[in-house]
C-alpha positions in Angstrom: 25.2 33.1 43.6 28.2 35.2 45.1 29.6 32.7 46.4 29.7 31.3 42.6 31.2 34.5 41.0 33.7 34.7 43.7 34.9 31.2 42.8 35.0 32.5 38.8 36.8 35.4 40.3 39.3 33.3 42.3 40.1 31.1 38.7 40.8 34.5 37.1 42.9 35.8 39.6 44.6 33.7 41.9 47.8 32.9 39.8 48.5 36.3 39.2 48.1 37.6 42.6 50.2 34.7 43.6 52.8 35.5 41.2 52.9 38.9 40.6 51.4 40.8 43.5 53.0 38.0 45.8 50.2 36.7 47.9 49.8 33.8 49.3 46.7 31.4 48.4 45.0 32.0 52.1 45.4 35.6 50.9 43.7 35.1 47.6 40.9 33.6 49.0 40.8 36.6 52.0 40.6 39.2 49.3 38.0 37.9 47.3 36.1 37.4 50.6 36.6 41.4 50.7 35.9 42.5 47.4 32.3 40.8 47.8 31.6 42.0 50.8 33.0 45.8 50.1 31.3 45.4 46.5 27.7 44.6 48.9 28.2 47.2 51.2 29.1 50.2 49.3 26.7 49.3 46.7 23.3 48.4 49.0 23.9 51.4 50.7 24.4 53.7 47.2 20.9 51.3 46.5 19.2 53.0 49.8 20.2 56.3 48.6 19.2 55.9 45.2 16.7 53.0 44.5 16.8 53.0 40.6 20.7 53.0 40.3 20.1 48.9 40.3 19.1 48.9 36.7 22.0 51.4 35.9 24.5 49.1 38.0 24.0 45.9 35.6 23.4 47.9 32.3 25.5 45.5 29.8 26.2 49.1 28.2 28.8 50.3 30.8 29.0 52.6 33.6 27.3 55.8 33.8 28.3 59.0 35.6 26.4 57.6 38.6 27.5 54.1 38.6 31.3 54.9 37.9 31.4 56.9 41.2 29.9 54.2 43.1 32.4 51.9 41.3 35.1 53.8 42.6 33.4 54.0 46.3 33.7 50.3 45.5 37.4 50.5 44.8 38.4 52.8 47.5 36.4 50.4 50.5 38.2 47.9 49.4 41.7 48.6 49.0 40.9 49.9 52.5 40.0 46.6 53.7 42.7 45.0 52.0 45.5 47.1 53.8 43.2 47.1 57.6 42.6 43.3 57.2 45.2 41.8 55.4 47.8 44.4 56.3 48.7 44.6 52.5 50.9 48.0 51.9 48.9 50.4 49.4 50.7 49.7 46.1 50.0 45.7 46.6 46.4 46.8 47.7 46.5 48.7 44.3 47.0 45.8 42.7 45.4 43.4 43.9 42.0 45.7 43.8 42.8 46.3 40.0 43.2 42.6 39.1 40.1 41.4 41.0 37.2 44.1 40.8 36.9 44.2 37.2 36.2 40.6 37.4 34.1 40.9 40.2 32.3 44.0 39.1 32.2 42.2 35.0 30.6 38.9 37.2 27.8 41.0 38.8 26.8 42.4 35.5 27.0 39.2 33.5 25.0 37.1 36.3 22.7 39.8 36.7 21.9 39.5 32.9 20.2 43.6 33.0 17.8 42.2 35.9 17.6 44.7 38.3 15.6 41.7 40.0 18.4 39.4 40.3 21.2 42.3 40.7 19.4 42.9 44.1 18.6 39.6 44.9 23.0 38.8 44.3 23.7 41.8 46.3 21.3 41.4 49.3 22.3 37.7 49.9 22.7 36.5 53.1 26.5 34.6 53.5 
């Protein structure tokens, strides 16, 4: 299933990294490979911490104090991973995180449907 929201991520995003941000498509595809991955990381681990901040993660009503932090944690990993792996200089890491984390965050919630069921089951697959 994130495999299927990183493909409706990559139709939002990929001309207007391409054009604006100036990535190449290989690049595109990298960076959406790292969004999902920070977005599982940062957020099984916030999981461990806190088991019922699932329910709050997907809640079709918007973040919470709780959740917008780990949003951010979200954010920060992966404009981290976006300069270490792709070597992209902050301000393009910037915006690339801003043009494909709201879409990937929005794809979560949407998918997830206010299951905190099928929220963990997205975020614990196995790629």
């Amino acid at each position: 299933m994130m495999k299927h929201i990183e493909g409706e991520v990559k139709q939002f995003v990929t001309k207007d990294l391409i054009t604006r941000v100036g990535l190449t498509e290989a690049q595109v595809d990298r960076s959406i490979g790292l969004a999902s991955q920070a977005t599982r990381k940062v957020i099984n681990e916030s999981i461990a911490r806190t088991p019922d901040l699932t329910r709050q993660l997907v809640d079709k009503q918007g973040p919470t104090p709780g959740t917008k932090e780990v949003w951010e944690h979200v954010g920060s990993t992966y404009a981290n991973s976006l300069t270490k792996e792709l070597g992209l200089d902050a301000a393009k890491a910037a915006q690339v995180k801003d043009a494909v984390l709201p879409k990937m965050s929005a794809g979560i919630i949407e998918h997830a449907n206010g299951s905190e069921e099928k929220a963990r089951a997205l975020l614990t697959e196995v790629r």
